[in-house]
N, C-alpha and C positions, 0 to 999 in steps of 0.2 A: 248500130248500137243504140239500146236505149236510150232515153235524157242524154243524150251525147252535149244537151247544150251545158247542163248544169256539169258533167266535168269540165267541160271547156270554163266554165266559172272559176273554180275552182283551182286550174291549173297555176294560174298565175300566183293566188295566195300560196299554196301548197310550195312552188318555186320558192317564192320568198321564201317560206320558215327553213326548205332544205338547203338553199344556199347561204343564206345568215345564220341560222340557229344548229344547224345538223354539220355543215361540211365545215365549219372553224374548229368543230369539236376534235379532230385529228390536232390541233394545236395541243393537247392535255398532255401531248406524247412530250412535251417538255418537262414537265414534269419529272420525267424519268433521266432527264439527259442533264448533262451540263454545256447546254443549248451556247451555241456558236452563231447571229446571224448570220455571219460570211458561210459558213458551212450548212445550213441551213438545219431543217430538222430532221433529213432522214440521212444526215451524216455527222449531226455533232455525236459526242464521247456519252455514251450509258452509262449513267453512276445508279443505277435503280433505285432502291426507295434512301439514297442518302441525302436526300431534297429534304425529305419526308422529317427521318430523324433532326435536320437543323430547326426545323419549324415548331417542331415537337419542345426542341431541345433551348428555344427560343427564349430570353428573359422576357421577352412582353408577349407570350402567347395567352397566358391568364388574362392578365389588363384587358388586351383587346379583346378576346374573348367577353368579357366582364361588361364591359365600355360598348360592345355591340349588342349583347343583349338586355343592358337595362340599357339604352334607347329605345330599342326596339319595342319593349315591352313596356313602357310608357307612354311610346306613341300608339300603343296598341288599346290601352286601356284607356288611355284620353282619347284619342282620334275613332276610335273603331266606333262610337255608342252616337259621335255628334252627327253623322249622317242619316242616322236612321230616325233621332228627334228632331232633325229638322224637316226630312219627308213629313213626319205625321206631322209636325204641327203646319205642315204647307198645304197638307191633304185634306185640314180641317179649316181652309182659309175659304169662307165660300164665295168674295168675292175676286172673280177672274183678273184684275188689272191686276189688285193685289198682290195676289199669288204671283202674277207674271211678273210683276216688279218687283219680288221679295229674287224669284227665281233666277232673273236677271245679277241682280245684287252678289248675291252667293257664288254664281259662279263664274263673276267677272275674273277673283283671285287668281282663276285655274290658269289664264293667259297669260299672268305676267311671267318670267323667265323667272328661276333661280337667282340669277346672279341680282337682278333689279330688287327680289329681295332680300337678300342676304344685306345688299346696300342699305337697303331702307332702313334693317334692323341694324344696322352701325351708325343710322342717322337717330333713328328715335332714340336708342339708349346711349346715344353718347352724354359721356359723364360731365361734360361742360353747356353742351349746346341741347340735349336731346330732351324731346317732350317728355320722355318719362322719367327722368331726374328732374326737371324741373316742376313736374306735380309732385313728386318727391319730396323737393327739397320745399314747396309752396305748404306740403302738409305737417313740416317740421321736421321732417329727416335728413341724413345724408346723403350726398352724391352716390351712386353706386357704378365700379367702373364693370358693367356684364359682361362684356365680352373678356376681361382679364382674368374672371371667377370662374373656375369649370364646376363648381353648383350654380350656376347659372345656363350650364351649355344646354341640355336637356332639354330644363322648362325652354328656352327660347327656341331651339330646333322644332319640338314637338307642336306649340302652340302655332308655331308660323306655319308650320305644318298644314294645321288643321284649318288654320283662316286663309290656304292658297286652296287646299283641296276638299275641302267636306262639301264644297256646291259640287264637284262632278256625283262622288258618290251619292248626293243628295237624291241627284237625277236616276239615277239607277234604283233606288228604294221606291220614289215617285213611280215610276212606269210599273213596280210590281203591286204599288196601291190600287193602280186603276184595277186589278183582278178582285178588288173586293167589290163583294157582291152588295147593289143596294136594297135588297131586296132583306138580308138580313141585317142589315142598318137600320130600315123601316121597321120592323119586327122586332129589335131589341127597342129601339124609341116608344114602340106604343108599349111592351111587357114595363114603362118606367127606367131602360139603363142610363146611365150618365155618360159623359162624355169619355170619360176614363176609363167606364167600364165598356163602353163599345172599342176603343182602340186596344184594351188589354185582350178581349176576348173575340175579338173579328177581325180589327188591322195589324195587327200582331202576328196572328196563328197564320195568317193571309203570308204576310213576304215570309213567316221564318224559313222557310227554304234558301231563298237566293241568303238570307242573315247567315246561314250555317253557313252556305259556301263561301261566302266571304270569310268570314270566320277561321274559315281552313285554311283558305287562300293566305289571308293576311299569317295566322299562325305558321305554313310552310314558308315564306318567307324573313321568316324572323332575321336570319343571318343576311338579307341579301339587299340590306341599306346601300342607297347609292350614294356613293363618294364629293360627289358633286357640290352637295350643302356643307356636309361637315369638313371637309376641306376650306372651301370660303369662310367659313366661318372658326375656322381655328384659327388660333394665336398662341406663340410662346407662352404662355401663361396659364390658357385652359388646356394645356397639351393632355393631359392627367386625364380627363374626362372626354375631349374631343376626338383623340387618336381611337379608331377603329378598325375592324380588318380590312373592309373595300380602302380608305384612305390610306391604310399601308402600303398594302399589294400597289397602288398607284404609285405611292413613292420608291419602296422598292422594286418593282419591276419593270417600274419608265424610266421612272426619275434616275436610278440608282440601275439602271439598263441590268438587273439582276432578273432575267425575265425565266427560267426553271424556277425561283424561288418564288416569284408569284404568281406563278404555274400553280405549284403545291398550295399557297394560300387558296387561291381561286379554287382549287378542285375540293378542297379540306370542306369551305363553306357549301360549296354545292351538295356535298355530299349529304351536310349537315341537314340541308333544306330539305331534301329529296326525304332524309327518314321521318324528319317533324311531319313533312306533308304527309308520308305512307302512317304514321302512327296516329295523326289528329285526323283524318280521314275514317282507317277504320276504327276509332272511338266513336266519331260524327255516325258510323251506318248501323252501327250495333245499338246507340241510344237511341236517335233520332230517322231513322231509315233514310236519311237524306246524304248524300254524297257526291262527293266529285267522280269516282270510280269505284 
């Protein structure tokens, strides 16, 4: 066989996705059932789509609904733009330590764990002790308790967000700079362009491929916030803004062992993602010829 080695590469990735991402997906069959552990799944009781109608029929299907995607699409408008200006403005650092110590810097955040931040952000805004009440209250205002406010949840979620993660994606913008050409950097410098006008009309037009597909990427996933943050980070109090679908489906279909009901959540969102992805996609190939598929 040909390249026999390079399947042989591959086989091991390929394994992974079909054992983790392919072969659990026979789990959806809960969904359908009023899923029994002791009897497992190809013997608990079929109630077909009356999962479906409870979720439907849900008082908080709006809310979360609501509460998942204005996060999402916060974090999308804030978060999505700080990766790509901090590439350029690191692509225009000419001196090497610099750059490596800015690069350093940025994406030290990406290491630390969730939960170590979630801590931190209960350290700095706590309403007695926390740095940021206390310039608060140094510049004449009042205490503020953030974690009790859920107009508070957001901005904090988003921002801490984007100060753990925008140095990965930084790196990712970075490696599609090096494709630009210096040769038409030289050539706008000597026609007289400015710095602005060479990044708007050469580093720019250079990554917007990998921008679209991120773009799309981040947009197909609008629904598919992970649980993990906003969970830590809720409290009695910002319940209002912090409950969303992945932290439901955790409480009810762990927590509250109601596991067809968060069958149907979970399959509801995927669905959800899968059409955003197919419809921001073929918008993306129709304007821009650029696409995932």
């Amino acid at each position: 066989m040909v390249n026999w080695q390079l399947y042989l590469l591959m086989f091991l990735p390929l394994a992974f996705v079909i054992v983790f991402n392919y072969v659990p997906m026979y789990g959806l069959l809960m969904a359908f059932q009023n899923f029994d552990p002791i009897l497992g799944i190809w013997h608990s009781q079929w109630v077909g789509f009356q999962n479906f109608q409870q979720w439907f029929h849900n008082y908080q299907f709006w809310p979360l609904i609501k509460n998942t995607i204005a996060l999402q699409l916060f974090g999308l408008v804030v978060g999505f733009p700080v990766p790509i200006i901090l590439a350029i403005m690191l692509h225009e650092v000419a001196n090497d330590k610099i750059r490596r110590f800015m690069q350093t810097v940025l994406y030290a955040p990406y290491f630390i764990s969730t939960v170590v931040i979630v801590g931190m952000l209960f350290i700095f805004v706590d309403p007695q002790t926390g740095l940021v009440n206390h310039l608060i209250v140094s510049l004449g205002g009042k205490p503020i308790f953030f974690m009790a406010s859920p107009r508070w949840f957001r901005p904090l979620y988003v921002f801490s967000g984007v100060w753990q993660g925008a140095g990965f994606g930084t790196i990712l913008y970075l490696a599609a700079l090096t494709g630009v050409s210096p040769d038409l950097l030289d050539a706008a410098l000597i026609d007289g362009a400015s710095r602005m006008r060479r990044i708007w009309h050469i580093s720019l037009p250079t990554i917007r491929p990998i921008v679209i597909i991120m773009l799309i990427w981040s947009i197909g996933d609008i629904m598919a916030v992970g649980p993990d943050k906003a969970y830590l980070m809720q409290t009695p109090l910002n319940l209002s803004a912090s409950q969303i679908i992945p932290t439901y489906v955790y409480e009810t279909g762990l927590l509250n062992a109601q596991y067809s009901f968060g069958a149907v959540v979970g399959l509801f969102n995927s669905v959800i993602n899968s059409v955003l992805l197919i419809i921001v996609n073929f918008i993306a190939k129709r304007l821009t010829e650029t696409s995932i598929f």
